[in-house]
C-alpha positions as CSV (number, residue, x, y, z in Angstrom):
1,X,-6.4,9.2,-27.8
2,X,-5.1,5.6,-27.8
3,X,-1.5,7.0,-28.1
4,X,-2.0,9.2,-24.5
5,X,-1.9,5.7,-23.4
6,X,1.9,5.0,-23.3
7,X,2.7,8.7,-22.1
8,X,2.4,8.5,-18.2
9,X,4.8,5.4,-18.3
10,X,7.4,7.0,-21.2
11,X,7.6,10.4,-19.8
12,X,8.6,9.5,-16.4
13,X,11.1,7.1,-17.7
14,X,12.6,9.8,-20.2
15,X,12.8,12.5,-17.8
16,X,14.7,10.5,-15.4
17,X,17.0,9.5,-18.2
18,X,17.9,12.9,-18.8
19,X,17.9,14.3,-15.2
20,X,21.0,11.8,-15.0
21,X,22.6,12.8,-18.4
22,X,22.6,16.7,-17.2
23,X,23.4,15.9,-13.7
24,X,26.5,17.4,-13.7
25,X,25.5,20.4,-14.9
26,X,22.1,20.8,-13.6
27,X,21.6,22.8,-10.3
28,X,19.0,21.7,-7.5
29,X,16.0,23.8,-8.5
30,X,16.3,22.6,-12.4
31,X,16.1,19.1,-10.6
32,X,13.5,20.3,-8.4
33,X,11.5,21.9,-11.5
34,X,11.4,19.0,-13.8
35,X,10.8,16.7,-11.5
36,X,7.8,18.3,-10.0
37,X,7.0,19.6,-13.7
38,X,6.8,16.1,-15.1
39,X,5.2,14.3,-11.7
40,X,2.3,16.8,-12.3
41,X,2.1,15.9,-16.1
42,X,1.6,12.2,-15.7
43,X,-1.5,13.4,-13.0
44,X,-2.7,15.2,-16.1
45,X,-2.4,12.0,-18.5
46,X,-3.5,9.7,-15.9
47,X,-6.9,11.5,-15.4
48,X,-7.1,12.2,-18.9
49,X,-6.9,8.2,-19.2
50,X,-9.2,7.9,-16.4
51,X,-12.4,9.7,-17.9
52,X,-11.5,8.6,-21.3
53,X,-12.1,5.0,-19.8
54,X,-14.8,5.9,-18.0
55,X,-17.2,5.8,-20.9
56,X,-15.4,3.0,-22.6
57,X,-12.0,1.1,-21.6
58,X,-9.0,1.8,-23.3
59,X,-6.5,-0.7,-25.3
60,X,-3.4,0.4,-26.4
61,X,-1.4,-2.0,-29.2
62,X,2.2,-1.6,-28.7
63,X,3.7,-1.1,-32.9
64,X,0.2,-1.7,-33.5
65,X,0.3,-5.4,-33.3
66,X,-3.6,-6.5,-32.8
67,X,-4.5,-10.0,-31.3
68,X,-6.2,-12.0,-34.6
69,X,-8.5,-14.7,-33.7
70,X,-8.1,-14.1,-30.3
71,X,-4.3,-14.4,-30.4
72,X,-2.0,-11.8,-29.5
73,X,1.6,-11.2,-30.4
74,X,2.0,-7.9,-29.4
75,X,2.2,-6.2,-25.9
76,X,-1.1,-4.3,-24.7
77,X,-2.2,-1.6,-22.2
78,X,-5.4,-2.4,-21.2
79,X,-7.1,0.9,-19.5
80,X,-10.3,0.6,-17.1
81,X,-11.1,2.8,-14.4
82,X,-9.7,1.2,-11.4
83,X,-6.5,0.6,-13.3
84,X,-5.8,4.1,-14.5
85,X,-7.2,6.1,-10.8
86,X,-4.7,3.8,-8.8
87,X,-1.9,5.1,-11.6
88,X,-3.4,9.0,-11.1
89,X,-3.5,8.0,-7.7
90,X,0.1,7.0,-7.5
91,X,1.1,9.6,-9.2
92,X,-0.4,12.5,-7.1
93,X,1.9,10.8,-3.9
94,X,4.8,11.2,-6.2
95,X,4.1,15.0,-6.5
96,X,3.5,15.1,-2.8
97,X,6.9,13.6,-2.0
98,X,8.6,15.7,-4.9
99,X,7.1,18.6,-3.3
100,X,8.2,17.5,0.5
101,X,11.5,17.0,-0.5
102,X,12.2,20.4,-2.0
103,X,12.8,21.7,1.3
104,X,13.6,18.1,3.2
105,X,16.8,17.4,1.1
106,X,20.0,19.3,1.2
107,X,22.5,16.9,-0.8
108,X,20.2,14.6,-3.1
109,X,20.8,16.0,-6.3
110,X,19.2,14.6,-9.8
111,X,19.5,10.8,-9.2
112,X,17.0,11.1,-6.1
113,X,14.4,13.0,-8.0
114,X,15.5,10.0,-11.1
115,X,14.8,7.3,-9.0
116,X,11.4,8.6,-7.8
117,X,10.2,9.1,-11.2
118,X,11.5,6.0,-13.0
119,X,9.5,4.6,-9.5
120,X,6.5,6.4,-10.8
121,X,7.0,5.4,-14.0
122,X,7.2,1.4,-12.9
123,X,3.9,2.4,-11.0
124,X,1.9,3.5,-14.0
125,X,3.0,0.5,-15.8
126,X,2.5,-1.8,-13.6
127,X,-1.4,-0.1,-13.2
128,X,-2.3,0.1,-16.9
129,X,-0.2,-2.7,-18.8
130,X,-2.1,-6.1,-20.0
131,X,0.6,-8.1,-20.2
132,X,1.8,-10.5,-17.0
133,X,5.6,-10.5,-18.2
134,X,5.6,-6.6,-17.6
135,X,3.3,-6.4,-15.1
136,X,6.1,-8.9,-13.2
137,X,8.4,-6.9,-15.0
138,X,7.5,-3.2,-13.4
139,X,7.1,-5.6,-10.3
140,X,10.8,-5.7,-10.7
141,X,11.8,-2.7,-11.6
142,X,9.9,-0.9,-8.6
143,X,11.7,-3.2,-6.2
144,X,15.1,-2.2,-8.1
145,X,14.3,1.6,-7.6
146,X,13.0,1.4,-3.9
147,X,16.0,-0.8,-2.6
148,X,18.1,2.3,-3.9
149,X,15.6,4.6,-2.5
150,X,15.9,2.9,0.8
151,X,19.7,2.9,0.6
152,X,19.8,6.7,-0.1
153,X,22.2,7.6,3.3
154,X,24.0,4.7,1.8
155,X,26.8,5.8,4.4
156,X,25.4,4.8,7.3
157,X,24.7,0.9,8.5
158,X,21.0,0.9,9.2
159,X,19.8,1.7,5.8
160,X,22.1,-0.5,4.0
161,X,20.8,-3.7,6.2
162,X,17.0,-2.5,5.8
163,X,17.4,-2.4,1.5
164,X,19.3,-5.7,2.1
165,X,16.2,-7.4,4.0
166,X,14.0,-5.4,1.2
167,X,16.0,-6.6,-1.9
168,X,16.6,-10.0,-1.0
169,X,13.0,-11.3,0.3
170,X,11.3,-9.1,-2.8
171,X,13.9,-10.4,-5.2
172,X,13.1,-14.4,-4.2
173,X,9.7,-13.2,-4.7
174,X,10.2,-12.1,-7.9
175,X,11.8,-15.1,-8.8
176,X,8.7,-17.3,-7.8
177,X,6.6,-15.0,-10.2
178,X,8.7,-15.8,-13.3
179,X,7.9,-19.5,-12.5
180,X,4.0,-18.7,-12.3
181,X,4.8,-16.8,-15.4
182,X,6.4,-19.7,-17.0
183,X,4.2,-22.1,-15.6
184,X,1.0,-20.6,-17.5
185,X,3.1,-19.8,-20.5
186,X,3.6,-23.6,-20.8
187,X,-0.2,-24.2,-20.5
188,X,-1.5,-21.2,-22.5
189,X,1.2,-20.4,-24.9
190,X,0.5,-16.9,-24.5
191,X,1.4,-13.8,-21.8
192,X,-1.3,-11.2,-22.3
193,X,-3.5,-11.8,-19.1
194,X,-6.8,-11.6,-21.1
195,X,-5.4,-14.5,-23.8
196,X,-4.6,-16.5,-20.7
197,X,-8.1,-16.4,-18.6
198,X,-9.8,-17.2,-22.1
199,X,-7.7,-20.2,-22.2
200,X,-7.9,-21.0,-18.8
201,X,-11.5,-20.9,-19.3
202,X,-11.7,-24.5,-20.9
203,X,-9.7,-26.0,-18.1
204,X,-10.8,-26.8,-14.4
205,X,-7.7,-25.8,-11.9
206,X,-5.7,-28.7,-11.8
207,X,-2.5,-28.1,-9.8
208,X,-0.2,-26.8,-12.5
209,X,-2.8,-23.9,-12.8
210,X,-3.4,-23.6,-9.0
211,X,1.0,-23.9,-8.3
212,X,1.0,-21.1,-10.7
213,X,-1.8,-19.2,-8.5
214,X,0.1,-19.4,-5.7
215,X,3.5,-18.5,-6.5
216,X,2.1,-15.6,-8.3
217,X,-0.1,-14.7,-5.6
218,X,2.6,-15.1,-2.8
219,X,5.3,-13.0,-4.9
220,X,2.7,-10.1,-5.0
221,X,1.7,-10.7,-1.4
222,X,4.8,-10.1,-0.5
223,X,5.0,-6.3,-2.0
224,X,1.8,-5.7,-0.4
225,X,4.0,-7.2,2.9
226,X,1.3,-10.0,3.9
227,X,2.0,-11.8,7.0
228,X,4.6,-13.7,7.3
229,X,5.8,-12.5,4.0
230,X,6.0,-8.7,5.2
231,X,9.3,-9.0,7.6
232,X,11.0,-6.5,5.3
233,X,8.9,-3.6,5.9
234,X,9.1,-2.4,8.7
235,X,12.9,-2.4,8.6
236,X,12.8,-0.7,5.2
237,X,10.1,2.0,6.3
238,X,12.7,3.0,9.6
239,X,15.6,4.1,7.3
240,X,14.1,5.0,4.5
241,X,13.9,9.1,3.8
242,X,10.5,9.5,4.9
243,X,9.2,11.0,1.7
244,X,10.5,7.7,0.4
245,X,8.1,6.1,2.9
246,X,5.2,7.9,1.7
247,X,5.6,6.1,-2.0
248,X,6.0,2.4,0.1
249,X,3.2,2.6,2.5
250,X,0.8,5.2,0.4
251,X,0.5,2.8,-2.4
252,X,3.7,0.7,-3.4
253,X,2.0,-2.3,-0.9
254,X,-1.4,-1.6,-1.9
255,X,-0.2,-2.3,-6.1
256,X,0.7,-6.3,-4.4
257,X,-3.0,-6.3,-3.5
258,X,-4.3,-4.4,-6.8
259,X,-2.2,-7.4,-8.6
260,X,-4.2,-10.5,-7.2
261,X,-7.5,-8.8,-7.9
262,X,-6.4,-8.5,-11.5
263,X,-4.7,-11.7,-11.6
264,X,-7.6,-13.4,-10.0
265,X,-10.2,-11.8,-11.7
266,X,-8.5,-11.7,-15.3
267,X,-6.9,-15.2,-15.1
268,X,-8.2,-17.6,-12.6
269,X,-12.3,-16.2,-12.1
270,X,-13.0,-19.1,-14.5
271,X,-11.3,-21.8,-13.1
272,X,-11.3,-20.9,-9.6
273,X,-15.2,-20.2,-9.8
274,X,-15.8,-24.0,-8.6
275,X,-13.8,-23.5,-5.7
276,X,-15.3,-20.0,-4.4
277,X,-15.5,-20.9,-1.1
278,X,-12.4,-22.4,-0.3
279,X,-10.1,-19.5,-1.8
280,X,-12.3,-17.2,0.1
281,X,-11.5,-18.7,2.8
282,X,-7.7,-19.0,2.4
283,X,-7.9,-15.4,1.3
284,X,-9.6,-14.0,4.4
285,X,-7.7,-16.0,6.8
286,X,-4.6,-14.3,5.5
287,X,-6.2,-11.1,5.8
288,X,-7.1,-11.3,9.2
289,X,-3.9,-13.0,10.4
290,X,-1.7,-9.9,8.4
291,X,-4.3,-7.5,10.0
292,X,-4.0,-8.6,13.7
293,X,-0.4,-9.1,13.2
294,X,0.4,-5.6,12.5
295,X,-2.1,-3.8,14.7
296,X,-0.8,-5.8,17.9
297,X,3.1,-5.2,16.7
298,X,1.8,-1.2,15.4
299,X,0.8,-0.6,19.3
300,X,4.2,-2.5,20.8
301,X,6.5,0.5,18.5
302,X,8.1,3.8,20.1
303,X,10.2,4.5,16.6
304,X,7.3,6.4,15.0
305,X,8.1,5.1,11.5
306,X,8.0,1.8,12.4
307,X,4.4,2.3,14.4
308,X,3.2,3.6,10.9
309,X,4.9,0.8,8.8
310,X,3.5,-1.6,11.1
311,X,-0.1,0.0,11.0
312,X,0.4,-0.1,6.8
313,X,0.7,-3.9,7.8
314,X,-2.6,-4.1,9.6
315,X,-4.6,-1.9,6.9
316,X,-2.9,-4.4,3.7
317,X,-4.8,-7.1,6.2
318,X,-8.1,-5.5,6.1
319,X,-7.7,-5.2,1.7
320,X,-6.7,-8.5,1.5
321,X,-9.7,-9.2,3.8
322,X,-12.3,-7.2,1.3
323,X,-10.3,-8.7,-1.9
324,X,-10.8,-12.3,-0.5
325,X,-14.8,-11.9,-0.5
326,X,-14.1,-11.7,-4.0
327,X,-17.0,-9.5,-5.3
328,X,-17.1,-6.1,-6.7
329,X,-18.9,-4.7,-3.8
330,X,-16.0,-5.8,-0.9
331,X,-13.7,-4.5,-3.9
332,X,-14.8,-1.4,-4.5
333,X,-14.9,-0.7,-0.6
334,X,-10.8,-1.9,-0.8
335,X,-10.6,0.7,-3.7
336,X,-11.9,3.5,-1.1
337,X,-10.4,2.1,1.6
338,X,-6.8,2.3,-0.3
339,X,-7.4,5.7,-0.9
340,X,-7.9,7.1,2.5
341,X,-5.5,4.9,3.0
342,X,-2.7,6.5,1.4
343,X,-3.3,9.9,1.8
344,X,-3.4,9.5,5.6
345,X,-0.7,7.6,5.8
346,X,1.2,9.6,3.5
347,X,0.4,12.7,6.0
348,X,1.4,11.3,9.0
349,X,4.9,9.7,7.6
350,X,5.3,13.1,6.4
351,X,4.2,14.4,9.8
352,X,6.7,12.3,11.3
353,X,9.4,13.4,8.7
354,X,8.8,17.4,10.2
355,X,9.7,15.9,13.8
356,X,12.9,14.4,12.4
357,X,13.9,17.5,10.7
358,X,13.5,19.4,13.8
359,X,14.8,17.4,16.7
360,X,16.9,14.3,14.6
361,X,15.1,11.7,16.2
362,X,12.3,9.9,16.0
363,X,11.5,8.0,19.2
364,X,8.2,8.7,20.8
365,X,9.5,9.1,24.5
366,X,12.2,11.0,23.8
367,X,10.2,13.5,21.8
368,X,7.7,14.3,24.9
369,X,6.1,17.1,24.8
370,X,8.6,18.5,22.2
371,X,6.3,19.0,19.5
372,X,4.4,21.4,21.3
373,X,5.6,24.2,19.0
374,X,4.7,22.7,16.4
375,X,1.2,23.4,17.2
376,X,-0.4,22.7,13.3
377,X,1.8,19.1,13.0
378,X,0.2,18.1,16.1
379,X,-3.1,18.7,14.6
380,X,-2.6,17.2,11.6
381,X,-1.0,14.0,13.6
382,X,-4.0,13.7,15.6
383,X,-6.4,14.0,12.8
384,X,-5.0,11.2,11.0
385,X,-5.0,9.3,14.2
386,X,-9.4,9.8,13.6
387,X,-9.2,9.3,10.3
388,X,-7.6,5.7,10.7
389,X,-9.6,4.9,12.8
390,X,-12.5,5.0,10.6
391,X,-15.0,7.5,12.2
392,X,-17.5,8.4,10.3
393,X,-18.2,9.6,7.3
394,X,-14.7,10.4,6.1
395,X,-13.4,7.8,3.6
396,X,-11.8,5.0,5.5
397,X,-15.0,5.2,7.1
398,X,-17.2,4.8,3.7
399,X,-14.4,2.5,2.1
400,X,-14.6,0.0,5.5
401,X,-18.4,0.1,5.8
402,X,-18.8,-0.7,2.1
403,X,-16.7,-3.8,3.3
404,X,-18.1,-4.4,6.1
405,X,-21.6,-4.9,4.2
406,X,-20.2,-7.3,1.6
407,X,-18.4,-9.8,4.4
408,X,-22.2,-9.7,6.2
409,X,-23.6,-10.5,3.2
410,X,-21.0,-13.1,2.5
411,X,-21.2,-14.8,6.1
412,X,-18.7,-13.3,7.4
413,X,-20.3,-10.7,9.8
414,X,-17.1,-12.1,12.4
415,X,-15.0,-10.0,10.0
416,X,-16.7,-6.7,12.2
417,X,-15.5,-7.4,14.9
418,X,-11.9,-7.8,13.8
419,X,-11.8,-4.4,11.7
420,X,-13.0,-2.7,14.5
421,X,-9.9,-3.7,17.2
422,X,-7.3,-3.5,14.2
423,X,-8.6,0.2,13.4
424,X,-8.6,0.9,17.2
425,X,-5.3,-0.6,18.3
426,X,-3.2,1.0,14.7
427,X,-5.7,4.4,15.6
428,X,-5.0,4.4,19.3
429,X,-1.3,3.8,18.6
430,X,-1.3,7.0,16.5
431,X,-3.4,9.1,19.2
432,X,-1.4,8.0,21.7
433,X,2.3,9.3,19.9
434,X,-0.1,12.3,19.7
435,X,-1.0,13.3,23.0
436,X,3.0,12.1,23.9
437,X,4.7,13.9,21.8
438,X,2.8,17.2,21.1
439,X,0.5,17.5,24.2
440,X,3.4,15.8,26.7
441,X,1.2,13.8,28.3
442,X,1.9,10.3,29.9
443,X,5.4,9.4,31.2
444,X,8.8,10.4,29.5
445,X,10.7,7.1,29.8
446,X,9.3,3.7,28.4
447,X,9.9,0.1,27.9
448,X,13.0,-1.2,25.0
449,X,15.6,2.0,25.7
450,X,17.9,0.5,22.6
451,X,14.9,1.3,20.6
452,X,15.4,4.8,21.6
453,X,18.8,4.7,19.8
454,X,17.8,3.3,16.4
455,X,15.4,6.2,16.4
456,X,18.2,9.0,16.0
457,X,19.0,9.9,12.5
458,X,21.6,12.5,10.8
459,X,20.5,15.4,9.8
460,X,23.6,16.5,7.9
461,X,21.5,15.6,4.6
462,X,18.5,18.5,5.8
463,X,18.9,21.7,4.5
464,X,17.3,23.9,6.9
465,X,18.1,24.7,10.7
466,X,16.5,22.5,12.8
467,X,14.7,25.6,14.7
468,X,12.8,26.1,11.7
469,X,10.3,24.2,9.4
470,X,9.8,25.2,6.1
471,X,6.3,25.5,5.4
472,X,6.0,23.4,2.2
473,X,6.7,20.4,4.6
474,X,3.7,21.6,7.1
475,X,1.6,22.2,3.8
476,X,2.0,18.9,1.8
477,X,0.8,17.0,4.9
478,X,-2.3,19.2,5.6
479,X,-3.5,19.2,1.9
480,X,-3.5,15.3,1.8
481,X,-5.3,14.6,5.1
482,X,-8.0,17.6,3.6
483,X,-8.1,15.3,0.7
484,X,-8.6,12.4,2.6
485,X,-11.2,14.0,4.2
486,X,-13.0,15.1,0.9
487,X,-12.7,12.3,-1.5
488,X,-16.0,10.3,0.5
489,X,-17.8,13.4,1.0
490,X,-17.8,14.7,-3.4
491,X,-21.3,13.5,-4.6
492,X,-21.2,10.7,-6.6
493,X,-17.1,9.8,-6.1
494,X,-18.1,6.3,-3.9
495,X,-20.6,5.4,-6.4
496,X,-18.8,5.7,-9.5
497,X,-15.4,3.5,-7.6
498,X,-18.5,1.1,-7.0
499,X,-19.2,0.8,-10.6
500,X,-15.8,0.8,-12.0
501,X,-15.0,-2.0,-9.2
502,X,-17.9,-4.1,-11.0
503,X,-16.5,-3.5,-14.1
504,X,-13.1,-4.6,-13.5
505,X,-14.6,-8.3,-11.5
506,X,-16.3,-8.9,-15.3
507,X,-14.3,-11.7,-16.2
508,X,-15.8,-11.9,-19.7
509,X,-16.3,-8.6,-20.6
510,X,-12.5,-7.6,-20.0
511,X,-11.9,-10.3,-22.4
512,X,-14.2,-9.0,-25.2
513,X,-12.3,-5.4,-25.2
514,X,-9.2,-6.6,-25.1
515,X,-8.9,-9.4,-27.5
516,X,-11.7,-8.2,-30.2
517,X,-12.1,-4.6,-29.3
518,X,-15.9,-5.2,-28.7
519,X,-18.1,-2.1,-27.5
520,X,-18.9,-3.1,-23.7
521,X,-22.3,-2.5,-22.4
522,X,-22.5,-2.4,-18.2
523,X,-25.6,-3.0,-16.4
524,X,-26.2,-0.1,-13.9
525,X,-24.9,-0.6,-10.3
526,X,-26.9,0.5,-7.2
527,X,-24.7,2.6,-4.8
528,X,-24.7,1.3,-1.7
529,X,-25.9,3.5,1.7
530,X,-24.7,3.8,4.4
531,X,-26.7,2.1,7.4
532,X,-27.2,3.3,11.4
533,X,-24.7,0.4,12.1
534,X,-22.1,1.8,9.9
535,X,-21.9,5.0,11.6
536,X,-21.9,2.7,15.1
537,X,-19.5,0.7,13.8
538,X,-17.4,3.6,12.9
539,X,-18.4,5.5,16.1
540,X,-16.9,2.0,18.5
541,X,-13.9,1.8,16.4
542,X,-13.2,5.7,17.1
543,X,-14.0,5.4,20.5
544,X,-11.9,2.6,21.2
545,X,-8.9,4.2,19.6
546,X,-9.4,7.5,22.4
547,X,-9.9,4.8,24.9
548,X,-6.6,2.5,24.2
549,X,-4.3,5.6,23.5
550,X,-5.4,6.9,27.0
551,X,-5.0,3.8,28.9
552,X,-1.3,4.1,27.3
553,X,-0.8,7.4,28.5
554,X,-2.6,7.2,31.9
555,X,-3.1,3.6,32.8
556,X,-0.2,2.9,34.5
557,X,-1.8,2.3,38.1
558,X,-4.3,0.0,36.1
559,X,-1.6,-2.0,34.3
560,X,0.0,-2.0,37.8
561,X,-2.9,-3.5,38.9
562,X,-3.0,-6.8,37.1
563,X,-1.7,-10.1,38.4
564,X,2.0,-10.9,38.3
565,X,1.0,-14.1,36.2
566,X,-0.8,-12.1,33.5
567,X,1.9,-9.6,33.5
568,X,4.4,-12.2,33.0
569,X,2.5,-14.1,30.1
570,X,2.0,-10.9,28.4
571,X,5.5,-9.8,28.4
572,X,6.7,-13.1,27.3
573,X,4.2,-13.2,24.4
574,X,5.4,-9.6,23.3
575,X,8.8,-10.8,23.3
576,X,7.9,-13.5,21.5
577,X,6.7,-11.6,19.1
578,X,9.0,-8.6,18.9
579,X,11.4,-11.5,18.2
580,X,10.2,-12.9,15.2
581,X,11.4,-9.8,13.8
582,X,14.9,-10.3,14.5
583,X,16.2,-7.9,11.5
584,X,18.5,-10.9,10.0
585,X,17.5,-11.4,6.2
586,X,18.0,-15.5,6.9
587,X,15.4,-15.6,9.1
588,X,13.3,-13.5,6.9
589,X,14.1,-15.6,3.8
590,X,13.3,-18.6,6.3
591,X,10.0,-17.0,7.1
592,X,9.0,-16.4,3.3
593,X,9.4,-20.1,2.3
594,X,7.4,-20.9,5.2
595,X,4.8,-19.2,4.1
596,X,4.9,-19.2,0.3
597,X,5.3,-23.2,0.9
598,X,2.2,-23.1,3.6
599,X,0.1,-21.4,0.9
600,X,1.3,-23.7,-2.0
601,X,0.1,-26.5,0.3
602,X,-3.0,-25.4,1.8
603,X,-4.2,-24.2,-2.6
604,X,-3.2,-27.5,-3.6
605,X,-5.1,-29.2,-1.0
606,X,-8.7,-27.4,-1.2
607,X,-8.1,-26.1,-4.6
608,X,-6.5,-29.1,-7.0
């Protein structure tokens, strides 16, 4: 079983290798069929990894090199259940895009479906592996693959800036990392993260160990595209092929988050433990400043992709939010939040990506009432629009309660209040494209015309008239929002994220498997229930996504209404805002050392 380990990282990688060395030969549906054939095999291996952990988590020696004394040498994969679902779960929105783009693509040949898998590949790796050079390392090496995947119509302008804004603020990212790396190399002598949290144990955080926190913490921040480190993801979600989009905002941004909980929890629990409060605090206050950043920005869009990217923003807030209360409860409402998460936002991308095909653009005016014959997208658009909004008792709703309960139990109750208005405005922005587009409600013409033209895409690259929409692309969409509908409601699937998320916060027990390859014994875990004020909760935050997307559509006279002054300070805040993300990498790069330096400061300061 140990050797089933390696397999859902290797295969990817080899069949990608190979899809390239037959390329000229091969002919799109051999593509198509290996790809697909090999996406679903790494599913298989992942779950197989999944419930073999389930009883008992899984370490896997690379060459067979065992740690001795407590020393390692040798590279591990260390396999609990959190770690290998988010790789099963990464690997089913692989075989969702694969499946998407059979009918989507018309001219991308074997090196697409390469580069999605070696991006798969990098995923599982980066989920399973116990070692922080390749966990930094897969870091890299999804960023490599998804600024080509961005760049795919490398012909055109737009996608060549967007994978240049992606590559170059992810890239100084990854360059920080390698100093955190080196940093607790130097202190440590050793690079398997359980080796390092055993020695960190003996030392309090003085500020080599806390530098090395924060650089780490703010290179995998930016992945997850944490204000203001997320500049570059919006622009890279707007060019990018949308089934490409559905690997970024389905769960390439949630792996940043899924880093710090391991770094955090495998490395720093010990030393940071004195200091509980004060990197909750920092943590949360990220959180809620990434989370009301995007929702705001999410309502302000008319380029559908970019209202989803920006509403990916606004949800990393709210995980960062549960991750920063920094207990397995908050996490393993993050854990169910993330999958809802994806699958909706996977659906609705791809929802998008069925309006592109048909009418090569992507602007929300423009498309009025245009999607009314496609009657069972508009559906699904709309019911991803409820589902985001956390109404009760799909899972976002049972991942965000779970939440919720852990911040009122923390103290922070406040944190209520602010999931509820980022779930209406990213909700209500989704509706309101909804009722626009499909239902032709509202007016026709809107504010920013320019965006209009940034919307339009070729279509040259499609392979299907535009008066028709293969089915496959209407299918994949409905079968993940069904998904995301059912995963809260299967008896016992909350509870048993609930008990793997307290088995991956036990700091000392992940060091006992992985360094002597003791037996672990896990007390039992309570589920949680949800209360009356979880479905209100739930019930406000759907209501006030109807609400907002209707005042949008029919609340002209209202807007109309409101002094000139307030009018005026609003528009000049919006533009304020809109202009901050100017699309010209120095400013981003500016931005990122802004923050990574502001974070740096602020951990030294309560932390050293």
């Amino acid at each position: 079983m140990p050797h089933v380990s390696a397999l859902p990282i290797v295969t990817p990688f080899v069949a990608a290798t190979a899809l390239v060395a037959i390329r000229p030969l091969a002919r799109h549906w051999l593509d198509d069929l290996i790809a697909v054939a090999v996406a679903a095999a790494v599913i298989a291996l992942c779950a197989v990894l999944l419930y073999r952990s389930g009883s008992q988590p899984v370490t896997y020696w690379m060459g067979g090199w065992r740690p001795s004394h407590g020393v390692t040498i040798g590279i591990s994969l260390s396999i609990d259940p959190l770690g290998a679902g988010l790789a099963a779960f990464s690997a089913v929105l692989v075989l969702a895009a694969l499946i998407y783009s059979l009918r989507y693509f018309d001219a991308a040949g074997g090196l697409y479906h390469a580069l999605v898998l070696l991006f798969g590949g990098a995923m599982a790796g980066f989920c399973l592996t116990g070692d922080l050079f390749n966990l930094v390392v897969f870091f890299e090496l999804m960023g490599t693959v998804a600024y080509a995947l961005t760049a795919h119509r490398i012909e055109e302008r737009a996608p060549i800036q967007g994978a240049i804004n992606f590559a170059v603020t992810n890239s100084i990212a990854g360059y920080a990392m390698f100093i955190g790396v080196a940093l607790l190399y130097a202190r440590t002598g050793a690079l398997n993260m359980a080796q390092i949290g055993a020695a960190l144990d003996a030392h309090r955080a003085d500020p080599l160990v806390v530098v090395a926190m924060a650089v780490l913490f703010a290179g995998f921040l930016t992945k997850a595209a944490a204000v203001p480190l997320h500049f570059w993801l919006a622009d890279a979600h707007a060019v990018a092929p949308t089934p490409v989009c559905v690997l970024f905002s389905g769960v390439m941004i949630e792996l940043g988050v899924y880093a710090v909980a391991r770094l955090y929890w495998v490395m720093f629990a010990g030393p940071m433990h004195p200091h509980l409060i004060a990197l909750r605090a920092i943590l949360v206050a990220i959180g809620v400043t990434t989370a009301l950043t995007g929702a705001v920005m999410c309502f302000l869009q008319r380029h559908v992709k970019r209202l989803l990217a920006f509403s990916s923003i606004s949800h990393v807030g709210v995980f960062i939010c549960g991750l920063g209360l920094l207990g397995h409860r908050a996490l393993a409402g993050v854990a169910v939040y993330v999958i809802g998460h994806g699958l909706t936002k996977a659906a609705l991308f791809l929802c998008a990506g069925v309006l592109l095909h048909r009418f090569a653009t992507i602007d929300e005016f423009e498309l009025h009432g245009r999607g009314r014959e496609l009657r069972a997208v508009g559906i699904a658009f709309a019911l991803g629009g409820v589902l985001l909004a956390g109404a009760p008792p799909f899972t976002l709703f049972a991942g965000k309660s779970l939440i919720e309960a852990a911040a009122s139990g923390s103290g922070y109750g406040w944190l209520i209040a602010v999931f509820t208005v980022v779930s209406a405005l990213t909700a209500g922005a989704v509706l309101r494209v909804a009722g626009r587009v499909f239902l032709g409600w509202g007016p026709a013409s809107g504010p920013d015309p320019q965006q209009a033209r940034a919307a339009r895409e070729r279509v040259d690259e499609l392979r299907d008239a535009r008066e028709h929409t293969p089915r496959t692309m209407v299918a994949v969409p409905v079968a993940l929002l069904a998904a995301a509908i059912a995963v809260a409601l299967i008896p016992g699937a909350v509870p048993a994220i609930e008990r793997a998320a307290a088995r991956f916060t036990d700091h000392g027990a992940y060091a006992a498997w992985v360094l002597r390859g003791a037996g672990v014994h896990w007390p039992a875990i309570a589920p949680s229930h949800v209360s009356f004020d979880d479905v209100l909760y739930g019930l406000l935050s759907s209501g006030g996504a109807l609400a907002l997307a209707a005042l949008a559509l029919f609340g002209a006279p209202l807007r109309a209404s409101l002094p000139g002054s307030l009018r005026a300070g609003l528009a000049t805040a919006v533009a304020g805002l809109r202009g901050l993300h100017s699309g010209h990498v120095g400013d981003y790069v500016a931005w990122w050392t802004a923050g990574a330096s502001a974070l740096g400061a602020v951990c030294l300061l309560a932390l050293g």
